[in-house]
C-alpha positions in Angstrom: -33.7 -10.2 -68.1 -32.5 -7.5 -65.8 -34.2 -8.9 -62.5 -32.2 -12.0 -63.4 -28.7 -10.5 -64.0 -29.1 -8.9 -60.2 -30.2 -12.0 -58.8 -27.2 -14.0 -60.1 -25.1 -11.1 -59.2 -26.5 -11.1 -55.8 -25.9 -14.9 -55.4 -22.3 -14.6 -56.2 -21.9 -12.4 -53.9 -22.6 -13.9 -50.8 -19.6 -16.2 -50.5 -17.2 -13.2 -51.0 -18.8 -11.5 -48.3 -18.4 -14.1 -46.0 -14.5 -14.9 -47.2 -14.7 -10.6 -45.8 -16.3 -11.2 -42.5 -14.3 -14.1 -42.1 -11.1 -12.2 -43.1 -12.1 -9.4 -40.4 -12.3 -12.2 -37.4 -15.8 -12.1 -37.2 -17.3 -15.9 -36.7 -20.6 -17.4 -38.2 -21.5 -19.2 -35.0 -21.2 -18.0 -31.3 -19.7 -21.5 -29.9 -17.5 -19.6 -27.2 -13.8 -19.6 -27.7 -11.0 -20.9 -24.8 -8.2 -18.8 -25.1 -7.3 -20.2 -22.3 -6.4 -19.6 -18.6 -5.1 -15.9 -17.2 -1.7 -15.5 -15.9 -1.6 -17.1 -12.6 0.9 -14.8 -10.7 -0.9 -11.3 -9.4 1.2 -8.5 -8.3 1.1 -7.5 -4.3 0.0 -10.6 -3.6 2.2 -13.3 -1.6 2.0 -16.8 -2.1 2.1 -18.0 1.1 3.2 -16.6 4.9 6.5 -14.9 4.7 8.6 -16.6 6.9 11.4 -14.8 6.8 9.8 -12.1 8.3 7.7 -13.8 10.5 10.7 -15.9 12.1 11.3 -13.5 15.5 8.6 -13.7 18.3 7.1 -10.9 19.0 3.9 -8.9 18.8 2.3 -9.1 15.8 1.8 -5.9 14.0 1.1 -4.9 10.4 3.3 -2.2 8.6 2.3 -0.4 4.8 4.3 -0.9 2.0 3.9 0.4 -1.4 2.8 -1.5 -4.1 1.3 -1.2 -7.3 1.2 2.7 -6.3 -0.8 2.3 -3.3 0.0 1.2 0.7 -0.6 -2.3 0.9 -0.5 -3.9 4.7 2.0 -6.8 5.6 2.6 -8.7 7.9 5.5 -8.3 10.9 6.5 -9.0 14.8 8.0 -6.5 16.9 9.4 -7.6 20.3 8.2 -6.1 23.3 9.7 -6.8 27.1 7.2 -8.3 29.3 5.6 -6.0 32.1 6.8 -2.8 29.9 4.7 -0.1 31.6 1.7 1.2 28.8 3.5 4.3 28.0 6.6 2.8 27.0 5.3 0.0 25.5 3.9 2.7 22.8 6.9 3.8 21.9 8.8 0.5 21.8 5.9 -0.9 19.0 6.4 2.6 17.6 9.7 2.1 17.1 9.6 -1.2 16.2 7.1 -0.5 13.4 9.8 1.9 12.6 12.0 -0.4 12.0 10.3 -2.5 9.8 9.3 -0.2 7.8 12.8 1.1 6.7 13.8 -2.4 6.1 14.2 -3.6 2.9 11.6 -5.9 1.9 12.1 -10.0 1.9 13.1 -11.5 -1.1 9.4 -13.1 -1.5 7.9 -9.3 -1.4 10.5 -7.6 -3.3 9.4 -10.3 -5.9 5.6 -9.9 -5.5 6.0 -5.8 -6.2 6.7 -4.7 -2.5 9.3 -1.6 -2.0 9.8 0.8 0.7 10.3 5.0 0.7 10.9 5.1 4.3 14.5 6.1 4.7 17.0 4.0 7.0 18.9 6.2 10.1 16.0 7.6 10.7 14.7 7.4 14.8 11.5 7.8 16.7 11.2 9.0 20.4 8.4 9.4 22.8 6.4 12.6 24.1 9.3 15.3 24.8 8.7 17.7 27.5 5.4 19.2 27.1 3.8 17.1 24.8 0.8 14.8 24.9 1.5 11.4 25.9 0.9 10.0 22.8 3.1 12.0 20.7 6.0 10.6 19.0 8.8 12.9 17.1 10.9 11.7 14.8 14.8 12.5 14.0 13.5 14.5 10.8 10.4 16.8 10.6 8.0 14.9 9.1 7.3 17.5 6.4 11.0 16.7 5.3 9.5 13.6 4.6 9.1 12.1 1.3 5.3 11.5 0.7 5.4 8.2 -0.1 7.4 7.7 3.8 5.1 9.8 5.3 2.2 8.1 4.0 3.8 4.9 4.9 4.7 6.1 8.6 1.3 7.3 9.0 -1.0 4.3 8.2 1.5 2.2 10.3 1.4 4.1 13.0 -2.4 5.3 13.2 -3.4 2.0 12.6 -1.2 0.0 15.5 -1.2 -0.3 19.4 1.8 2.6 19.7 -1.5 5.3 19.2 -5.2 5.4 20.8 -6.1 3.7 17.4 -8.1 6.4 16.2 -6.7 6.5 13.2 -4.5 8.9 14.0 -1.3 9.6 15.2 0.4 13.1 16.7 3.7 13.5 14.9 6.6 16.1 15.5 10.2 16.6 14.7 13.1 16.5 16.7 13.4 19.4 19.8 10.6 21.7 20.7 9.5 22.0 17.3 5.7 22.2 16.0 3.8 19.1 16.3 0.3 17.7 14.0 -1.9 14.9 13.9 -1.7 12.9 11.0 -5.3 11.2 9.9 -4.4 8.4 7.1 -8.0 8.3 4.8 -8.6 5.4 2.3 -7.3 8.2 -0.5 -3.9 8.3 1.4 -3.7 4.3 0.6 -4.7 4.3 -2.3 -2.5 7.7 -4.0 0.2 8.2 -1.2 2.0 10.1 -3.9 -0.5 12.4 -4.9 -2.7 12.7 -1.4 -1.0 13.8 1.6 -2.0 12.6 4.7 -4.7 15.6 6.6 -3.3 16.7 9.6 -3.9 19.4 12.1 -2.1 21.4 14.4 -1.6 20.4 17.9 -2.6 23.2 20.7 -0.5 23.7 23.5 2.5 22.8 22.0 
């Protein structure tokens, strides 16, 4: 009589377990479930060419911007007189790349995620007396810098045809001061808030 009781009781409980597991989302059968398709639009990405600030002839270059807390490369044309000797033709991309960079971004970019740290009124010149031929100071120390900008000004310029593409570019501010080449490293891209760019002093300087 007892066996019985628990075998009745046992029966009647199976269909209030599975009222349970079906309270607690868990499914009988593993028939995958469309929950349809992801969100379509993904951050620091453009839709299409930017013509807006494509629309100048000119060389094409590449600048960094940040997006989604990290240096993402765009697009850009800087304009460069023809028969400009080599040594002034680095510091006319130089500045150029300057330029774009303390732009604001297009409309499309600004939209996609894209912002800027580098700050406008700020001017680039080539070697002064003294310096390597490659070197390029700018109108505030670059440790004044904010480390986003620097970050930004450093993967821009290391990685363009105003440098010995290296990877690196010599940096200095305005007058005699000190000068230091600036390396920019994948963890410079990927945390320019957190990871300064390694740099090393310049001899002879």
């Amino acid at each position: 009589m007892t066996v019985r009781r628990l075998t009745v009781r046992g029966l009647l409980a199976l269909p209030l377990l599975g009222l349970l597991l079906s309270g607690c989302g868990i499914r009988a059968t593993q028939v995958p479930t469309d929950f349809g398709a992801a969100p379509s639009r993904v951050p620091c990405t453009l839709a299409g060419p930017d013509l807006a600030t494509q629309s100048a002839r000119g060389v094409p270059v590449q600048v960094f911007l940040l997006c989604g807390a990290s240096l993402v490369a765009v697009d850009r044309t800087v304009r460069v007189p023809e028969g400009t000797p080599d040594a002034r033709r680095r510091v006319i991309v130089a500045q150029g790349l300057l330029g774009q960079l303390a732009a604001p971004p297009s409309a499309a970019e600004r939209s996609a995620g894209y912002t800027t740290y580098v700050p406008g009124g700020l001017t680039l010149s080539g070697p002064g007396p003294g310096d390597p031929e490659d070197a390029l100071r700018l109108s505030t120390a670059p440790s004044l810098l904010p480390s986003y900008a620097l970050a930004q000004l450093v993967c821009t310029l290391s990685d363009s045809a105003a440098t010995e593409g290296d990877g690196s570019v010599i940096l200095g501010g305005p007058g005699h001061g000190p000068l230091r080449r600036y390396q920019c490293t994948a963890d410079v891209r990927d945390r320019p808030g957190n990871t300064e760019p390694p740099s090393s002093e310049v001899a002879g300087t």
